[in-house]
C-alpha positions in Angstrom: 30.4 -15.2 -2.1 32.3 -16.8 -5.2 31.4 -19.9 -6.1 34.6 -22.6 -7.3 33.8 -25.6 -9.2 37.1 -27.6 -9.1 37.7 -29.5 -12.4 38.8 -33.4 -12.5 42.3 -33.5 -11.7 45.2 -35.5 -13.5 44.7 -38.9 -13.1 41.8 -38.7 -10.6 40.2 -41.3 -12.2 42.6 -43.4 -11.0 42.0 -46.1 -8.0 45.6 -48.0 -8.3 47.8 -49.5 -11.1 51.1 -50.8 -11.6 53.4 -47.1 -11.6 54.6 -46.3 -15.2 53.8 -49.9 -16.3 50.4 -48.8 -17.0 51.0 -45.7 -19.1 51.9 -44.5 -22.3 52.9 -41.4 -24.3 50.6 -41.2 -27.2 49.4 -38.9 -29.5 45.7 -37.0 -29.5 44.1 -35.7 -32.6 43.2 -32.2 -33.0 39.7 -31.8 -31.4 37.7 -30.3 -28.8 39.0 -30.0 -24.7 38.7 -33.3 -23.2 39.1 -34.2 -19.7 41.1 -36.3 -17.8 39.3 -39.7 -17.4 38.2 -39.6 -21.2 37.5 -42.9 -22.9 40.0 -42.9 -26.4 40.2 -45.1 -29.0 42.8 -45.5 -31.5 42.2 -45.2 -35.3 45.2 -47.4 -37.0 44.5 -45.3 -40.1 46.1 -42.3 -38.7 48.0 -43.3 -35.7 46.1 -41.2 -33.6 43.9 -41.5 -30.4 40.7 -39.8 -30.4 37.0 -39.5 -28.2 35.7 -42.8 -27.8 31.9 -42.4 -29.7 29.7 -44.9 -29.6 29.0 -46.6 -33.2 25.9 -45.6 -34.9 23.0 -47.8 -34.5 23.2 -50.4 -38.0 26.8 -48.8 -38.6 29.5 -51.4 -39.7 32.2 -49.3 -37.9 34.2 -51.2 -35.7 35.3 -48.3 -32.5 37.3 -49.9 -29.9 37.8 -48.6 -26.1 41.6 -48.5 -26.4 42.9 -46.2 -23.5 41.7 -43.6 -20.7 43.4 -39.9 -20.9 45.1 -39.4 -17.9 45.1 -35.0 -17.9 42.8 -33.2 -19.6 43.6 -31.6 -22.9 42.7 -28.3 -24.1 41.1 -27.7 -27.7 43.9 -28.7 -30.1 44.7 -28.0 -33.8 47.4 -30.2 -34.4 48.0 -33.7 -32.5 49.1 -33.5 -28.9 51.5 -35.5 -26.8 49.5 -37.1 -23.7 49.8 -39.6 -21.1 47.1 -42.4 -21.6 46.5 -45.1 -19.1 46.9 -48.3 -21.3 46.9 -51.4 -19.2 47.0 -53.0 -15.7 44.8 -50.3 -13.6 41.8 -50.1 -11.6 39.9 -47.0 -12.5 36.6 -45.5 -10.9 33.1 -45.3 -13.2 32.2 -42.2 -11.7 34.8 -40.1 -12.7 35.4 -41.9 -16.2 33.8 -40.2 -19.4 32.0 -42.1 -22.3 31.5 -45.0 -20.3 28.9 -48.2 -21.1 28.7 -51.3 -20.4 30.5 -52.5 -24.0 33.7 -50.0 -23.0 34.0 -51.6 -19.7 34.3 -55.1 -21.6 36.6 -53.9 -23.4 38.7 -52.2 -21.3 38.6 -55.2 -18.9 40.4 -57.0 -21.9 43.2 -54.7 -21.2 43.3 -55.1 -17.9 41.9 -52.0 -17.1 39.4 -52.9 -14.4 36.3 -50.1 -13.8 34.5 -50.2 -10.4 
């Protein structure tokens, strides 16, 4: 017998928001595949939304939760066009990636609400 394992689905993550009021087109740097339901944050240097990563302990960085990617994205060499959920949404932890208890503040300040 042939075993499936089904991958997270487009927006799965989702639990309700307000229809297109709560995305956004964006662009993704080049990277590794991430799936749908990653944290992002946005680095106003380049313009570009990346893998939320945690700051290093005693690191002045300042990495803010900025978004969630709503499909996933395969490896990329060159920035990407996605669909980010931005604002106004109720999303579930269990199917979000990179989530802790700061990221859920913060996305809370967007009105993203995680349950």
């Amino acid at each position: 017998m042939n075993v499936i394992t089904q991958k997270a689905r487009a927006g799965q993550y989702l639990l309700s928001t307000v229809g297109t009021l709560s995305a956004d087109l964006a662009q993704l740097a080049a990277g590794p595949a991430l799936p749908s339901g990653q944290i992002l944050s946005f680095d106003e240097k380049t313009q570009l939304y990346s893998a939320y990563a945690t700051p290093a302990e005693g690191s002045k960085a300042v990495v803010k939760a900025t978004a969630i990617l709503y499909a996933p994205a395969g490896e990329r060499e060159a920035p990407l066009q996605v669909t980010i959920t931005a604002r106004l949404a109720e999303v579930s932890a269990a199917e979000l990636t990179g989530l802790d208890a700061q990221v859920t503040a913060q996305l809370a300040e967007l009105h993203i609400i995680v349950r």
